[in-house]
C-alpha positions, -999 to +999 in steps of 0.1 A: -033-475-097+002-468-096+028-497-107+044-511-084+055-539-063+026-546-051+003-546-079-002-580-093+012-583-129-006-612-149+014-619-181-016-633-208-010-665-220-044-670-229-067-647-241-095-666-247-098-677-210-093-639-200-131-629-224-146-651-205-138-638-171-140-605-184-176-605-198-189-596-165-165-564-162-176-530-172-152-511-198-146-478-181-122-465-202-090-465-225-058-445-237-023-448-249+007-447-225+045-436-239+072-442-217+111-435-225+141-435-205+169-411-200+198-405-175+182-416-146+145-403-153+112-418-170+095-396-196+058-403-200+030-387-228-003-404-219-032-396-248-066-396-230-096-382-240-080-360-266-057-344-240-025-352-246-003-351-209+038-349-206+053-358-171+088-368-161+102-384-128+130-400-113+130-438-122+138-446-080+111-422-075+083-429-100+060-412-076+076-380-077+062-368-114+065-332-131+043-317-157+063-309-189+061-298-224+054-328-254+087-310-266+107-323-238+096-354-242+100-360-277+136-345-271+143-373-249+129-399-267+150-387-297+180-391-273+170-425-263+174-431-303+140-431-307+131-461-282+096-463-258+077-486-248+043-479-261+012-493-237-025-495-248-047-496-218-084-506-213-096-502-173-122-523-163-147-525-134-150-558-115-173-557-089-161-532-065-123-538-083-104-514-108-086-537-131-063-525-161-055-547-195-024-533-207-016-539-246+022-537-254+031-523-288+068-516-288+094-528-281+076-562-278+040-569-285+024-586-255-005-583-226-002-575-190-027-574-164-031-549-137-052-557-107-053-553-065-034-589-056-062-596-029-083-601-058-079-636-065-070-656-091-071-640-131-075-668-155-053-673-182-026-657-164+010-660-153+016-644-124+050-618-128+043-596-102+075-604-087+093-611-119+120-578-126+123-586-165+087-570-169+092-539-151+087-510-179+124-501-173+136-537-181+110-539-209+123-511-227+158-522-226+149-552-241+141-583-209+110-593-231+117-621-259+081-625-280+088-659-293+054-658-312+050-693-303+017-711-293+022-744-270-002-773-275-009-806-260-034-826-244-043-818-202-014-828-183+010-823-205+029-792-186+021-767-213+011-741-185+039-750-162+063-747-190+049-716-202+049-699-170+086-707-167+097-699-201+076-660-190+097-662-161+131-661-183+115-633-203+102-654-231+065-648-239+044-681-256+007-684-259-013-714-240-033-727-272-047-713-298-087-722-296-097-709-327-080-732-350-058-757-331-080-767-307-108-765-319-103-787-349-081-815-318-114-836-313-119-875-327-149-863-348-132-839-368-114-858-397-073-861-397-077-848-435-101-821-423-079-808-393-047-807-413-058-789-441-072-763-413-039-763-393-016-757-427-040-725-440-035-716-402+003-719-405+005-702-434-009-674-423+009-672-386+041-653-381+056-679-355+057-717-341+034-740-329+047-769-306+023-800-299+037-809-267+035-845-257+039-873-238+035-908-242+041-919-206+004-928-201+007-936-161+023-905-155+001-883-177-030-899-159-012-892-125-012-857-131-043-853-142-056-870-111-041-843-086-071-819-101-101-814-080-122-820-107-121-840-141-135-826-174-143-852-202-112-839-217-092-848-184-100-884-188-096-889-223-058-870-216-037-899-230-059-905-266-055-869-268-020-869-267-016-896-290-042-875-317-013-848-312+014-872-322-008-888-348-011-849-364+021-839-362+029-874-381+006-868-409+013-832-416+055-841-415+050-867-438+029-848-462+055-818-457+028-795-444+038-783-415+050-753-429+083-752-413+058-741-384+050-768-363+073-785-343+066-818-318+079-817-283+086-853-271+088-848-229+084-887-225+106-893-197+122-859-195+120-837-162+104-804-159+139-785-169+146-811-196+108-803-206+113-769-204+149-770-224+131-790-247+108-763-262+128-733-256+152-746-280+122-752-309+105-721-302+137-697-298+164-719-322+198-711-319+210-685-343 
């Protein structure tokens, strides 16, 4: 499957969610892509099955490849200062579809999906198939901004629709993280408990969490009503959001957030506000 326009690109936002869906796929299959760019051409070494395979082609004509030596391609990637953008692909079998799970390495770590765009909806997925800033081209000069952040908050919220438009500016967050965050977000689980679980989590996490909220509980509920159906978490939306003000509170007062987690108060605010709103925690202002 060659890609291009119209292959649909699914940025992951949520692994978890993606298992699940792909539990009933067959793994067919997986190697390492290298890409470079150079005056006007794309250099490519793909390592499969031991092989090791060199093409080159012109970047308006992707189509149009060329067998060459690894020399010539190391030669450009030394002349491209040493830049690529370095893929790790697993293909799939879905029924009677081919899909591909593309792992970024370099220059930004992150996961792309690959499928036919008649196939339906991919869970955990933000659609980018029309979105420029995650061609390979754009990605290797630089489009993609990992902000290593992870965006939480109870159903309704907007975490998805802010995620999905922070992707579409080029900056990459996750939608929860279930291990940890969520699963430790339920009223049995003790506030001491859960914060001495989120802190050894934040210790050991690279980025930002943001506990997205908001306290509006009419509107919260309104939004949650627009679903076709209602999960016990769906009803219970506007507790939940005050148990994710009530944590953030405990662990700022205790000074053990870690310098990690961050509240994002959207009480009032519209969707750009909303958006601005955690852009500015997760990507600060140098």
């Amino acid at each position: 499957m060659k890609r291009d326009a119209a292959a649909y690109r699914g940025l992951v936002t949520r692994e978890s969610a993606l298992a699940r869906y792909l539990q009933g796929a067959r793994l067919c299959g997986a190697y390492r892509i290298e890409r470079t760019y150079l005056g006007g051409a794309v250099f490519i070494r793909t390592e499969k099955d031991g092989d090791r395979i060199c093409e080159t082609a012109p970047v308006c004509a992707p189509a149009e490849t060329r067998t060459i030596d690894g020399s010539a391609f190391f030669e450009a990637k030394r002349a491209a200062n040493g830049r690529s953008v370095l893929i790790e692909r697993s293909v799939y079998r879905l029924g009677e579809e081919t899909l591909f799970w593309d792992r970024y390495q370099t220059p930004a770590a992150f996961s792309l999906i690959l499928r036919d765009p008649a196939a339906g909806e991919t869970p955990g997925c933000v659609d980018v198939t029309q979105t420029a800033l995650y061609s390979d081209e754009a990605i290797f000069g630089g489009s993609i901004r990992c902000a290593q952040a992870i965006i939480e908050g109870s159903d309704g919220v907007g975490k998805s629709s802010t995620i999905a438009a922070l992707a579409a500016d080029g900056i990459v967050c996750a939608d929860r993280n279930v291990d940890v965050i969520s699963a430790n977000m339920l009223f049995e689980v003790p506030m001491e408990t859960r914060a001495a679980a989120y802190r050894a989590f934040l210790r050991g996490y690279g980025g930002r969490v943001v506990f997205m909220v908001n306290h509006d509980e009419a509107e919260l509920m309104r939004r949650i009503g627009q679903r076709e159906t209602l999960s016990a978490f769906d009803r219970q939306a506007a507790a939940y959001d005050r148990l994710y003000t009530e944590t953030y509170r405990y662990m700022a007062e205790r000074e053990m957030t870690e310098n990690k987690l961050f509240l994002a108060d959207c009480t009032g605010l519209s969707f750009a506000e909303q958006t601005e709103t955690v852009r500015r925690l997760i990507v600060p202002e140098p």
